[in-house]
Structure formats: structure tokens, C-alpha cells
C-alpha positions as CSV (number, residue, x, y, z in Angstrom):
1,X,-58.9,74.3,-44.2
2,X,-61.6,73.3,-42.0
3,X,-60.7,71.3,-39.2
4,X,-63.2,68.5,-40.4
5,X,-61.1,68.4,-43.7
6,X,-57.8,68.6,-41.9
7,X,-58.6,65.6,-39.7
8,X,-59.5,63.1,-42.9
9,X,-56.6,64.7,-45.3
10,X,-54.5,63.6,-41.7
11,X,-55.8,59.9,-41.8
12,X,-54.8,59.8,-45.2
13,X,-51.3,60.4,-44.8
14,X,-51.3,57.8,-41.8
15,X,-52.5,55.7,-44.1
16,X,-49.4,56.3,-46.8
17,X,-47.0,55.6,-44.4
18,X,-48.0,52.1,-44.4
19,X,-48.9,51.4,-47.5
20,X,-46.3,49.8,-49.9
21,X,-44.9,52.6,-52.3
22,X,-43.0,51.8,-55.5
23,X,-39.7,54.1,-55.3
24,X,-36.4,53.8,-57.0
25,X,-33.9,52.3,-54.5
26,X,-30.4,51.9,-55.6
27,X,-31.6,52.2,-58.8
28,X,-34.0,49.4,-59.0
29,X,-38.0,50.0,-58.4
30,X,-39.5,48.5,-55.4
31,X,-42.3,48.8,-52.4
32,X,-41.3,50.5,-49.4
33,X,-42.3,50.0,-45.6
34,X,-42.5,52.2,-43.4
35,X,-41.2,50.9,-39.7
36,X,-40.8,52.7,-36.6
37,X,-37.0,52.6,-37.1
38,X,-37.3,53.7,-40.8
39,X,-38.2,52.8,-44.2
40,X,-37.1,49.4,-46.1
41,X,-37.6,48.0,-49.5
42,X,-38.6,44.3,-50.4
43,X,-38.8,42.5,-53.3
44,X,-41.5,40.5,-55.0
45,X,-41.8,36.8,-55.6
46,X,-44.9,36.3,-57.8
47,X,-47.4,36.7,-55.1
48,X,-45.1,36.5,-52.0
49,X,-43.5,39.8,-50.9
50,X,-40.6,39.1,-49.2
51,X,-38.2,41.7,-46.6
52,X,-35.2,40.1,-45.7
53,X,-32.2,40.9,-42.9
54,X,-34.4,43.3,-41.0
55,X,-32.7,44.8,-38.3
56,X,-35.0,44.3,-34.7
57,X,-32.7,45.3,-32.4
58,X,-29.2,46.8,-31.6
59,X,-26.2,45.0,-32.9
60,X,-25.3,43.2,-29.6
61,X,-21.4,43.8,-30.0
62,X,-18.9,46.0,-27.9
63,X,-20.4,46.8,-24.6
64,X,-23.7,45.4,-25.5
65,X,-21.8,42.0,-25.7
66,X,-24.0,39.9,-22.9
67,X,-26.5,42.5,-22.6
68,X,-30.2,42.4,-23.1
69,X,-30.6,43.8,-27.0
70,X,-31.1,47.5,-27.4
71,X,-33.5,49.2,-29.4
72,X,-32.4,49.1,-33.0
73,X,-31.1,53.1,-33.8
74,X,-33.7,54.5,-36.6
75,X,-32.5,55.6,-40.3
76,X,-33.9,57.9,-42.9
77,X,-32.5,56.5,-46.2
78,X,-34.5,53.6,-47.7
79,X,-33.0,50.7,-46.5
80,X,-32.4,47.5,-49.0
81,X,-34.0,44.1,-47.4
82,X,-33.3,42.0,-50.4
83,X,-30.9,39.9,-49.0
84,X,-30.6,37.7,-45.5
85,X,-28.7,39.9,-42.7
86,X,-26.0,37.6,-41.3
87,X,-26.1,34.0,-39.1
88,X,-24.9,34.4,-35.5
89,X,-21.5,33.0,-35.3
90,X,-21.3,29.4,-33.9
91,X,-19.3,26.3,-34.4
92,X,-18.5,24.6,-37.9
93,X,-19.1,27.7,-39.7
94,X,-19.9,27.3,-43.3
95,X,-17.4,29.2,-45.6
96,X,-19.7,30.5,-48.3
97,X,-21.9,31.6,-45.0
98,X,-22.1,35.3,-44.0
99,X,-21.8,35.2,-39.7
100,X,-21.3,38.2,-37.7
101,X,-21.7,38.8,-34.3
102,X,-24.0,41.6,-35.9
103,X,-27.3,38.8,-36.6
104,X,-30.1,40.6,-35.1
105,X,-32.2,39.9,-37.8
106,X,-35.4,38.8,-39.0
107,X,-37.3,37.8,-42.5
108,X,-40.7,38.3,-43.8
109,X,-42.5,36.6,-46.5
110,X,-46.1,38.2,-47.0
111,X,-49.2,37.8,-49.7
112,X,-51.0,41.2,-48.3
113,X,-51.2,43.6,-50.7
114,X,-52.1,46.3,-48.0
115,X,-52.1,46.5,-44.2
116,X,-55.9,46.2,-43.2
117,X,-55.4,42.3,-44.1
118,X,-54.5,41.5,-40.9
119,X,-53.4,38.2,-42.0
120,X,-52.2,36.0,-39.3
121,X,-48.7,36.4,-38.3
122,X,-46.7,32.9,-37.9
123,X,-43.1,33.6,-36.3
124,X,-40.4,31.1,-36.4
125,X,-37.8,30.1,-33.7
126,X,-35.3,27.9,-35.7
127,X,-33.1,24.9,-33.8
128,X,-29.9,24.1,-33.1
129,X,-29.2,22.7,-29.5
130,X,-29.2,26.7,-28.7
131,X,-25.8,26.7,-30.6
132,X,-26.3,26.4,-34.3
133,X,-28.6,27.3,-37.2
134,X,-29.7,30.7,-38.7
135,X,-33.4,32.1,-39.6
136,X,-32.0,32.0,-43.6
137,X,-31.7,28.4,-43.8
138,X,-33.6,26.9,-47.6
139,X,-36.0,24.8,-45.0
140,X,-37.0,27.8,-43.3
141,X,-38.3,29.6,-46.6
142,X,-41.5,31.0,-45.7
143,X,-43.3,31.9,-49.4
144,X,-45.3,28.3,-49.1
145,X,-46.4,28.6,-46.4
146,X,-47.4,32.3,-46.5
147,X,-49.6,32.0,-49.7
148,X,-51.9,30.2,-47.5
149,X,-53.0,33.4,-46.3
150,X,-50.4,34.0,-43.4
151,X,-47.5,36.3,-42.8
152,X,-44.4,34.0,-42.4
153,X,-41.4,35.7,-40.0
154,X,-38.5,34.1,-39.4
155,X,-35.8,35.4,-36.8
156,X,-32.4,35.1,-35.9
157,X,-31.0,34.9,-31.7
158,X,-27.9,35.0,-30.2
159,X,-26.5,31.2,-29.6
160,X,-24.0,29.4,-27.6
161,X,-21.6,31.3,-25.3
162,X,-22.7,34.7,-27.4
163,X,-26.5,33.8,-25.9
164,X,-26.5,32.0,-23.0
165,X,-23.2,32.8,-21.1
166,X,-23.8,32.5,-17.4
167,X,-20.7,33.9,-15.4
168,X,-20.7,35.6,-11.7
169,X,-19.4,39.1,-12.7
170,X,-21.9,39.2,-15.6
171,X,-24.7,39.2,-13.0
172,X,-22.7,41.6,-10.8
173,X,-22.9,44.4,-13.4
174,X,-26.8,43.4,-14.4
175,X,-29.1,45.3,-12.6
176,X,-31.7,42.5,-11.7
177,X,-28.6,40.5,-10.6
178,X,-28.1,38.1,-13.0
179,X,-26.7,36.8,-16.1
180,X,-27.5,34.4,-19.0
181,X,-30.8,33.7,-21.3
182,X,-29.6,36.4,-23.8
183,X,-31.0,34.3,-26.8
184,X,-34.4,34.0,-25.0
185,X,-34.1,37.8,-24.9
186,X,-33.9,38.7,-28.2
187,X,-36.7,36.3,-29.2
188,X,-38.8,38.6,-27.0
189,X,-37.1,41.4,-28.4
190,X,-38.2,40.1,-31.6
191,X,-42.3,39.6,-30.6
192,X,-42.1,43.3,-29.6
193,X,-40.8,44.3,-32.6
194,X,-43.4,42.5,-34.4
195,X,-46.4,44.3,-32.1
196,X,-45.0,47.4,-33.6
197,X,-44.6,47.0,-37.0
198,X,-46.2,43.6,-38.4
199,X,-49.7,45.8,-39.0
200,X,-47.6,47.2,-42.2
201,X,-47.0,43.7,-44.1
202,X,-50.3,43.3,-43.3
203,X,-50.3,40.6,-40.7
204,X,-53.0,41.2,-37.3
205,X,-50.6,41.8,-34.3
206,X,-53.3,40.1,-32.1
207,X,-53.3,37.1,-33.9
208,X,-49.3,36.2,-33.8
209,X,-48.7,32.1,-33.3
210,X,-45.2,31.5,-32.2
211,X,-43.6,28.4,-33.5
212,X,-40.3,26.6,-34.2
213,X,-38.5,23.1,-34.0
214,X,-35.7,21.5,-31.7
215,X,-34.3,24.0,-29.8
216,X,-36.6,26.1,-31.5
217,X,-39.9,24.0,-30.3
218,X,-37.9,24.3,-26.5
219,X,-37.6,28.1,-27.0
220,X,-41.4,28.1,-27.8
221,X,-42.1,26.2,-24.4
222,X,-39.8,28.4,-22.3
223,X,-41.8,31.4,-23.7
224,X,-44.6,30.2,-22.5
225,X,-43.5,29.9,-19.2
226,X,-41.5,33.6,-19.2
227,X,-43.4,36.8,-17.6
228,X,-41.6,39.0,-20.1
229,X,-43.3,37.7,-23.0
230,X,-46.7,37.3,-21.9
231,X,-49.2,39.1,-24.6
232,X,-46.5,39.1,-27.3
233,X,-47.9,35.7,-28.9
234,X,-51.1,33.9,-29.1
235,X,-50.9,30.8,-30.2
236,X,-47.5,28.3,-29.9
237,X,-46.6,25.4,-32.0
238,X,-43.4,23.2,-30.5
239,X,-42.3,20.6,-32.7
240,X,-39.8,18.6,-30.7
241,X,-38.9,19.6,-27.6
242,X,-40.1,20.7,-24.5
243,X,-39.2,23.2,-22.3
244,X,-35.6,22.2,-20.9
245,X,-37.0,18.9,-19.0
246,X,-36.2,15.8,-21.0
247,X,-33.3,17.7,-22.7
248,X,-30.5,16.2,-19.9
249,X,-31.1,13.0,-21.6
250,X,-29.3,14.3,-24.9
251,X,-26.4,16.4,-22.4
252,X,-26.1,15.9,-18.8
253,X,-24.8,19.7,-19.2
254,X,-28.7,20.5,-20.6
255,X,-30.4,20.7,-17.0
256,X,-30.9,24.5,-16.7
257,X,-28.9,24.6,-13.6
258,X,-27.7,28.1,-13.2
259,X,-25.1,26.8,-10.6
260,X,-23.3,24.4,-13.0
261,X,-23.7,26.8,-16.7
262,X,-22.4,29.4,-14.3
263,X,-19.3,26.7,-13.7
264,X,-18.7,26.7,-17.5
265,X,-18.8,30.5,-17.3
266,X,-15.9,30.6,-15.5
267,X,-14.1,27.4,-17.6
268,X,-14.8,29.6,-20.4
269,X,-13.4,32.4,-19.1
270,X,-10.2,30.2,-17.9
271,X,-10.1,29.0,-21.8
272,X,-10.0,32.4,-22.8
273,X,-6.9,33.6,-21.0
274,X,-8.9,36.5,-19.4
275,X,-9.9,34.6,-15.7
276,X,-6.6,36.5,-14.0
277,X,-7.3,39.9,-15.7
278,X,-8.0,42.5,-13.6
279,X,-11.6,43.5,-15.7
280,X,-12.7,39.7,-16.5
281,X,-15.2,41.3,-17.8
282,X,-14.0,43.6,-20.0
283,X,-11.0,40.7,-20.9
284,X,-13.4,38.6,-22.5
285,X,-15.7,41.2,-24.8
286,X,-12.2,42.3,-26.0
287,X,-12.1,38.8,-27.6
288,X,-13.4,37.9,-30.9
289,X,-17.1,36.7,-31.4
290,X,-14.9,33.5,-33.1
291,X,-12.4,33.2,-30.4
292,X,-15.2,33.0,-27.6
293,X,-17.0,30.3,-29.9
294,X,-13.6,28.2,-30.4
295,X,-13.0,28.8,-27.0
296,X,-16.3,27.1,-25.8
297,X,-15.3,24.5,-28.3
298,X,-19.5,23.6,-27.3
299,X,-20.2,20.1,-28.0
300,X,-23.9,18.2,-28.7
301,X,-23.1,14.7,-29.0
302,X,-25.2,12.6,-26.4
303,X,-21.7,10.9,-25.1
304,X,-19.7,14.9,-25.2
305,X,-19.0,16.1,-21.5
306,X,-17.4,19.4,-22.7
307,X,-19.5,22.9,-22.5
308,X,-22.6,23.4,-23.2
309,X,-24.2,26.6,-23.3
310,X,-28.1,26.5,-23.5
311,X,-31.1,28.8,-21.0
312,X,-31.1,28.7,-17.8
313,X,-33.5,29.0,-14.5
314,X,-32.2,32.7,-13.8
315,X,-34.8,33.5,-11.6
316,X,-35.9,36.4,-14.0
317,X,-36.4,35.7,-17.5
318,X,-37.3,31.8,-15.9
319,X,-38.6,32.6,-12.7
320,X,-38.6,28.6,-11.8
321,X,-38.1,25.4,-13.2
322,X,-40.5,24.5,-16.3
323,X,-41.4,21.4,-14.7
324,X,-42.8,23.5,-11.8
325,X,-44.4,25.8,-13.8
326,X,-46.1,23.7,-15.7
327,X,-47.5,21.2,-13.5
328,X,-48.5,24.8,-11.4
329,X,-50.3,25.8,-14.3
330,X,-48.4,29.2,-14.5
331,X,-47.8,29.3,-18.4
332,X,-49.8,31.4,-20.8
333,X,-53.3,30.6,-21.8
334,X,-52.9,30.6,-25.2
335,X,-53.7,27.1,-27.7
336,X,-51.1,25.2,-28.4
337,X,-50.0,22.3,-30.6
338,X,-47.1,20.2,-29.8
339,X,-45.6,16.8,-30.9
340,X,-42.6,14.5,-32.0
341,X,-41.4,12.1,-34.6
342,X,-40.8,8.8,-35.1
343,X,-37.8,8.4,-34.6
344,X,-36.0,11.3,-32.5
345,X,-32.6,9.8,-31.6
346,X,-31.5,8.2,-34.5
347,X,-29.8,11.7,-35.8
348,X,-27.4,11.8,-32.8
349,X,-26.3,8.7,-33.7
350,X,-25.3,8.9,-36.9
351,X,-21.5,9.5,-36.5
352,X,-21.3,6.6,-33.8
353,X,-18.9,3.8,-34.2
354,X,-18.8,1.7,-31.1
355,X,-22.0,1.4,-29.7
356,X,-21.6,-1.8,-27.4
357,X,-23.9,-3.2,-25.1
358,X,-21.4,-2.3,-22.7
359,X,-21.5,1.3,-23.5
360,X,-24.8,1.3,-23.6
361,X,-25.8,0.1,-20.0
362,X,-22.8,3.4,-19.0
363,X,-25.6,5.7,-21.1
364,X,-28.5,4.6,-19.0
365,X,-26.5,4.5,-15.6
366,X,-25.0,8.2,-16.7
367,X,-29.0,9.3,-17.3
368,X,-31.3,7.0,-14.9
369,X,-28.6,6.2,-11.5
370,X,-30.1,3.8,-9.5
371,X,-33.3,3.0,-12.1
372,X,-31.0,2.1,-15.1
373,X,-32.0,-1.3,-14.7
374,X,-35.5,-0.5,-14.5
375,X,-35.1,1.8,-17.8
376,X,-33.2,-1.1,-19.3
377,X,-36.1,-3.7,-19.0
378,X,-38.4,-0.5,-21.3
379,X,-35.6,0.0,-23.9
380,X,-33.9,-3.4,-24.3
381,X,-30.6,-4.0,-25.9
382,X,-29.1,-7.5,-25.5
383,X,-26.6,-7.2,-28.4
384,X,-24.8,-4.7,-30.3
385,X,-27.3,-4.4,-33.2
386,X,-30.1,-3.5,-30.5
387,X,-27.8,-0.8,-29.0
388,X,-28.9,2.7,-31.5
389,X,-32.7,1.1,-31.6
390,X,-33.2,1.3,-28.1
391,X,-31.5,4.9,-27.9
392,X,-32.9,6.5,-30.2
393,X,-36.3,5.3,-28.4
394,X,-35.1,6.6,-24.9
395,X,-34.6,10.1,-26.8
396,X,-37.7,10.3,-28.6
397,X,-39.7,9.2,-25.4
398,X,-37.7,11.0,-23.2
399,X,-36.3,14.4,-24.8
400,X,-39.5,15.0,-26.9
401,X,-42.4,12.6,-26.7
402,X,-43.1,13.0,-22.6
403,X,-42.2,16.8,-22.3
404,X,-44.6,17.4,-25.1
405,X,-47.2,15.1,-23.0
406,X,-46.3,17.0,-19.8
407,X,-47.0,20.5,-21.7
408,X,-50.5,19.3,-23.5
409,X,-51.9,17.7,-19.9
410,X,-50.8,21.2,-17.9
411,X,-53.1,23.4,-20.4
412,X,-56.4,21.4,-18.7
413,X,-55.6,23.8,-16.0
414,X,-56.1,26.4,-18.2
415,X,-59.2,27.4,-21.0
416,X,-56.8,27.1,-23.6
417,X,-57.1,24.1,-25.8
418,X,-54.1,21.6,-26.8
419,X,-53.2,19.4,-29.8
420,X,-51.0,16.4,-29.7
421,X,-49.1,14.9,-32.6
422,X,-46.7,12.3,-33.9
423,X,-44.9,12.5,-37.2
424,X,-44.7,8.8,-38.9
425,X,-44.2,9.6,-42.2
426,X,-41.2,8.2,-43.9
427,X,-40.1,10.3,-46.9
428,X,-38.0,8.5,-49.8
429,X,-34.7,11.2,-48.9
430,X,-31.6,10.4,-48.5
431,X,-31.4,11.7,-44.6
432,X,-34.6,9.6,-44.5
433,X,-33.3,6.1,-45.5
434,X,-30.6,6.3,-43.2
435,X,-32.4,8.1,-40.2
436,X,-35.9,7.0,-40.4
437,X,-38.4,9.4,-39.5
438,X,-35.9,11.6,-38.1
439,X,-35.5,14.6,-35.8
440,X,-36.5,17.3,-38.3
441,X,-38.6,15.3,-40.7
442,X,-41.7,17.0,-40.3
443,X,-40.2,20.4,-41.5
444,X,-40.3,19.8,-45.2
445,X,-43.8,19.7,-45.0
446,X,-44.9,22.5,-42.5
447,X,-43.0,24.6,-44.8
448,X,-43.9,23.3,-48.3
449,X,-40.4,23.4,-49.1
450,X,-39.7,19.8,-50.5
451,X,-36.0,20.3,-53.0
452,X,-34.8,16.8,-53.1
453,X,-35.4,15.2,-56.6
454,X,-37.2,12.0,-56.3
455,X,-37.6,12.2,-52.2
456,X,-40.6,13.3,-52.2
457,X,-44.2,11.9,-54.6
458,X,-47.7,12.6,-54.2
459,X,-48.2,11.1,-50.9
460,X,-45.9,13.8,-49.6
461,X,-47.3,16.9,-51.1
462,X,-50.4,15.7,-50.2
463,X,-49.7,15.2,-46.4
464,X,-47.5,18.7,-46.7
465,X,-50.6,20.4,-47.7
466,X,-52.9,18.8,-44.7
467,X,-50.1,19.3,-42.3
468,X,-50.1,23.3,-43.4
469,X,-53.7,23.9,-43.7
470,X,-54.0,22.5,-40.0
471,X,-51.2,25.0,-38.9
472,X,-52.3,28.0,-40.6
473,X,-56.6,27.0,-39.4
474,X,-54.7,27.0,-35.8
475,X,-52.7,30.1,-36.1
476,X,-55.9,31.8,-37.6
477,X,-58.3,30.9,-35.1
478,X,-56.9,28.6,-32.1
479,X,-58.1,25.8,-33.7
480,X,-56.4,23.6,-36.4
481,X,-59.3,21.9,-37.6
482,X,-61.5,23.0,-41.3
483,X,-63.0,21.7,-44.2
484,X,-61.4,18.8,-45.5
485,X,-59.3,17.4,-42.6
486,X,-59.6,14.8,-39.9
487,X,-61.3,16.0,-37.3
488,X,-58.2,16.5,-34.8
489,X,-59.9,16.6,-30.8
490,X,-57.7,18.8,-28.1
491,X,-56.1,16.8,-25.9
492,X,-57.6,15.7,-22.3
493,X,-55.1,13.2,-19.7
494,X,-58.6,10.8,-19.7
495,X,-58.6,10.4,-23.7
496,X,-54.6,10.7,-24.4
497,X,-55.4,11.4,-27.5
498,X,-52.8,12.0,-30.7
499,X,-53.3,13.0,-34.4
500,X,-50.3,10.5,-36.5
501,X,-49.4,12.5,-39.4
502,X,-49.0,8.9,-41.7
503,X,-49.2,8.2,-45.6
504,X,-52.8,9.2,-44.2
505,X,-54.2,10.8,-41.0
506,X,-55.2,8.4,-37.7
507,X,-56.5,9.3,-33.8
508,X,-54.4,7.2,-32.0
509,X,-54.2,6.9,-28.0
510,X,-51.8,6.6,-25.3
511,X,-48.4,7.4,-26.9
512,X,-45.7,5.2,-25.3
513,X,-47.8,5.6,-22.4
514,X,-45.6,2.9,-20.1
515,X,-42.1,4.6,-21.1
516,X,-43.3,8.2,-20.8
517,X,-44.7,7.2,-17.6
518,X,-41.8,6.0,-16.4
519,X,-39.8,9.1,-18.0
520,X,-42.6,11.3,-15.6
521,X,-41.5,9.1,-12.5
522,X,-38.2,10.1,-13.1
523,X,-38.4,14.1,-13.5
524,X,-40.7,14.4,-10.6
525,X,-38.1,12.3,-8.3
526,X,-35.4,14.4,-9.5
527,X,-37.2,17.2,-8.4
528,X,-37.3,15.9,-5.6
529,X,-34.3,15.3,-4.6
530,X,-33.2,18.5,-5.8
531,X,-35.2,20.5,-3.5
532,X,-33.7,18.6,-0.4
């Protein structure tokens, strides 16, 4: 064979060894994958393929417990993805749940038929205050949204104490010295792992958007802010939540400080029986991924002062505080879009009792010191009945409104454009009429997953499919506007612009401008006085 011939019959296997190919595995015909670790097997849903519980990294148990993940070890067999790997273990577990400290795990949900598509590639972070939720939640379904012509990828990363523990002798045995931000970790695991192989589900690797909601919109802005992911992602949506700033409003524990997570390090350790063992180390991975969890006993509630385990500034993963960084203009250039709903707070609220005036003038005193009273003439509450509609207004401002403001005015530093949003909408479900527009609203319709019988009508759908076709424009090309929609301008400080996602679409201006300014006040002389 000449080697002209040799060299194309060459490119033509290459080729194969991305291309789908129907084989029989365990019995039952399907399209294989080829990844670098191996080959897996889908399944079809009409025009969605769809690869679940895809392992992207080393099972982080045993001695890997509190490690950076690991490569994932490679296979030869056909391996079946048919099914969702495993949530990472965490309170309230669900009994007809599968959880294993074994969750590395991610989903795919593609409409390429063949991997020279190089369909955009939209990656989920899911919430969870950092200590709950899983990548195989019925929200997070990704076939809607992919068969507008993206790949959908959904992950899973290690949560609570498993992901974020900070204790001394953890950063002894590291060899850059410290310890924590595990779950951060394997989200960049997770965008490498995606450089590698996303080309064979036909998605583009240069065109990945990273995106996710609560915790999952904070992970977003912490990525943009971490060296070790920069060129893994493109584009960043963050619904919700900023990047650790505005989050000590809903825990006084959820400051980043590596001094005080690295106190509950050693409380967890205490908890744990293993403080007075000769390997403390060693003590506590001998423990039980559910022993460590019930240990933590980690709570969320905005009035809980137990542990909390959530990132941290470590000094590597986060070289500095976010506030810094932003304002310093260090974070990726890439577009971003970020916003809030309505009505934030209310779902913190909705197993409170007693919520006095009296308790409510300790909640501002706990989170504002000596400009409680100040904070108390911008959020009123008189009588009891004023109490929950003036917190849930602090939160919104203050945990998701302002750090999304403080994130879209640091990208004029940059060439980078950014989009800001409010969600108004009030759906007729049943979280809805008691919440409002809640924390979590919007999610329904980025997603196109809208279940509940008779809480959704037209109105809805028709919002849901604006809402995606303005995602999947911006994770396509940087920029969410296209045929059809309202013109949505990037965001400058001078114009203070916001698209309201409504019954219909409006440009509004200056989004609780007085409260978020006053919120900014605060953050900048906390910085302050923590630098003295």
C-alpha cells in the first residue's frame, strides 16, 4: 500500500472511533462512544441521545478521600450509560435515591448525529448551599434544551464536608500546602474532561458555556475567578448567586474565611471521635462517607450557627477574595449573563414560625453591626406581618441581586460583554403560590422541563422558549440576542440596564439601585476592616 493510501485509509479509522456504532451491549443494540478512558453505550430518546453516569474522574474514596480527583482508570469492555451514576452523599438523603461516595459523574443529552457538528456545549453546575443536590435531578433534564441545537452536560461534585473540608493536617500532607475547595476541583476536573472528549457527542470544545443556579450560579462565579480553569469554558451563565460575597447574609459561616472553615475542620474532627488519634488523618477517612455527613450535621437555615462547609480563599484554587478580584478585574474574559429572581428569600423562610419584629432587628444586628439601623430604614418591618417581606428583600438584594451587579460592572474592565437579568414571572405552581417568584423559579424554563399539571399555560411555554433561545444564541455566539427576541443591550454602570423576564419581556434600569448600594457600602467596609 502506498503511503498516500495508508495515510487516508488511517483518517478513516480516526474517524470510526468517534463515530456512534450500533453494537449489541448486554444484549440490547445501541451507539457506542469512544472516550479516552474507553468506550460507552447511550440510549436514544427520539432525537435526543442521551449518556448517563459517565465516569470523569477517579472514585474519590479511600486515600483519595480529600484529595484533588484522579484521572478516571480506562476500560476496554463497552460500558452501559443508560442509567444516572450515583448522588454524592449529603444530608436528608432520599431513600429510593442511589448516593455513594463514588458520584463522579456526569450526563449528556445530545441531537448530533456525528461529531463534526460541533454543536455548542452548555455544562451545568447544579445548587445546593455546596451541600445538597445531584446532576440527575427531573429539573436538570437536559433533552429540551438540547434539541435547540446544543449539547446539554450535566455534572455531579463532591459536597459538604466530603468537598470542602478545611482542616490543618489536610494541608500538611498537600503539596501546595493547603486543604479544602475539593468540589471546585472536580468541577474543573469535569471541563477537562469535557476538552477531551465532548468533540465525540458532537459538541465544539471551544465553544463550552458554563452555567448553573444557587450554589451552582456561585460555583460559576468562583470559576471565573480561579487560574486553574482558565480556557476550560467560554461563556458563564450564573443564575443566583455570586461568587461567595453576599452569601454571609444567608450563613454568617458562608464568608470564605479559611481561618474559621478551618475551625469547623477541627469541630468536625472532634465530632468524629478521631481529634485524639494518633493519624487524625487517617482516623477520619476510616469513617463512613455517612458518618462524616451526620457528623457535620451541616445546617442552611439563615438563623442555624452550626457547620457549614462551603469554598474557601485557599490561596491556590482562590488566590484572593472575589471581591478583590473582581473589582481588580482579574477574572476571565469570557461573556457572561447573570441575574436573580423576584423574590430570593422567601424559600428560607418557609419552615419559620416565630418571626418577631424582635427577632428580626437580632437578624440585621447579626448581619449589618453598627449599620443595622441604617439597613432597617431600606427594609422596614414595624410588625410581625412585615417581618418575612423585608427578609426575603435583604436576601434577594443582598445574596444575589448586588453580587450579580458587582460581577456585570467588573467585565467593563474587560472586552467581554455582560447581560443582566431579573426573573418576575409568577408561575401558577404550587411552590409558586406560597413562595412567590422564588429562588429557583426560573429553572423550569431554562430547561423546558415544566411537569406540574395545571402550573404552567401558554404564557409559560412561551416565555420558556424566549428564555432558552436567548441562552442557547449566548452560548453559541457570546451573544444572547436573534431573531425574534427583545433586543437585550450588555450591561454598562452609566445605563444599569436589566432584561425582566415578565408575562412579557421589558429593559428596565437601576435594579434596587439604593439597597444594592448600600449592600456595596457594606462589603467594601468589611474589606476593609478585615485587611487591618
Amino acid at each position: 500500500m502506498g503511503s498516500m493510501a495508508f495515510r487516508k485509509l488511517l483518517a478513516v479509522l480516526l474517524l470510526l472511533t468517534a463515530l456512534p456504532l450500533p453494537v449489541s451491549a448486554g444484549g440490547i443494540n445501541c451507539n457506542v462512544i469512544q472516550l479516552h478512558s474507553g468506550p460507552i453505550c447511550g440510549r436514544a430518546e427520539g432525537d435526543v441521545r442521551i449518556f448517563l453516569g459517565i465516569p470523569y474522574a477517579a472514585p474519590p474514596v479511600g486515600p483519595l478521600r480529600w484529595k484533588p480527583p484522579e484521572e478516571v482508570a480506562s476500560w476496554a469492555q463497552v460500558r452501559n450509560c443508560k442509567e444516572f451514576g450515583p448522588s454524592c452523599p449529603q444530608p436528608k438523603e432520599k431513600d429510593n435515591a442511589l448516593y455513594s461516595e463514588d458520584c463522579l459523574y456526569l450526563n449528556i443529552w445530545t441531537t448530533a448525529k456525528k461529531p463534526d457538528e460541533k454543536l455548542p456545549v452548555m455544562v451545568w453546575i447544579h445548587g445546593g448551599a455546596f451541600n445538597f443536590g445531584s446532576a440527575s435531578l427531573p429539573e436538570y433534564n437536559g433533552r429540551n434544551l438540547a434539541r435547540k441545537g446544543v449539547v446539554v452536560v450535566t455534572i455531579n461534585y463532591r459536597l459538604g464536608p466530603l468537598g470542602f473540608l478545611v482542616h490543618p493536617l489536610l494541608s500538611r500532607e498537600s503539596p501546595h500546602g493547603t486543604s479544602g475547595n475539593y468540589g471546585l476541583l472536580d468541577q474543573i476536573a469535569a471541563l477537562k474532561w469535557i476538552q477531551r472528549n465532548i468533540a465525540a457527542f458532537g459538541g465544539d470544545p471551544g465553544r463550552v458555556t458554563l452555567f448553573g443556579q444557587s450554589a451552582g450560579s456561585r460555583s460559576v462565579s468562583l470559576q471565573l475567578i480561579t487560574p486553574l480553569s482558565a480556557g476550560l469554558f467560554h461563556r458563564a451563565i450564573a443564575e443566583s448567586g455570586g461568587p461567595i460575597i453576599g452569601s454571609e447574609y444567608l450563613s454568617l459561616a458562608f464568608n470564605g474565611d479559611m481561618a474559621n472553615v478551618s475551625k469547623m475542620g477541627r469541630q468536625l474532627a472532634s465530632k468524629l471521635g478521631c481529634d485524639s488519634a494518633r493519624d487524625v488523618v487517617a482516623a477520619m477517612r476510616a469513617r463512613s462517607a455517612e458518618e462524616i455527613v451526620k457528623a457535620a450535621d451541616c445546617t442552611t437555615g439563615i438563623f442555624d450557627e452550626g457547620l457549614f462547609f462551603a469554598p474557601v480563599f485557599d490561596g491556590r484554587v482562590l488566590p484572593e477574595d472575589p471581591l478583590a478580584a473582581y473589582r481588580g478585574g482579574k477574572q476571565h474574559d469570557v461573556p457572561i449573563i447573570t441575574g436573580s429572581t423576584l423574590n430570593e428569600g422567601n424559600i428560607y423562610l418557609a419552615d419559620e414560625k416565630d418571626l418577631s419584629v424582635e427577632k428580626y432587628r437580632s437578624f440585621l444586628h447579626s448581619r449589618f453591626g453598627d449599620n443595622s439601623a441604617k439597613a432597617f430604614e431600606l427594609f422596614p418591618a414595624r410588625k410581625t406581618g412585615e417581618v418575612a417581606p423585608a427578609i426575603d428583600k435583604i436576601l434577594t438584594v443582598a445574596a444575589n441581586a448586588q453580587p450579580a451587579r458587582l460581577v456585570v460592572r467588573s467585565m467593563e474592565r474587560k472586552k467581554s460583554r455582560a447581560y443582566l437579568y431579573q426573573f418576575t414571572r409568577l408561575p401558577d405552581t404550587v411552590l409558586a403560590r406560597k413562595l412567590g417568584v422564588h429562588h429557583g423559579v426560573e429553572l423550569a424554563y431554562v430547561f423546558g422541563n415544566m411537569a406540574e399539571s395545571g402550573g404552567y399555560n401558554q404564557t409559560d411555554r412561551r416565555l420558556s422558549e424566549k428564555m432558552m433561545a436567548y441562552w442557547v444564541n449566548f452560548a453559541a455566539t457570546g451573544n444572547p440576542n436573534g431573531p425574534g427576541l427583545l433586543d437585550w443591550p450588555a450591561y454598562t454602570a452609566t445605563t444599569d440596564i436589566n432584561l425582566e423576564f415578565s408575562d412579557t419581556l421589558h429593559i428596565n434600569r437601576e435594579l434596587f439601585r439604593k439597597e444594592a448600594d448600600f449592600i456595596d457600602r457594606i462589603s467594601s467596609m468589611r474589606r476593609a476592616a478585615a485587611k487591618e
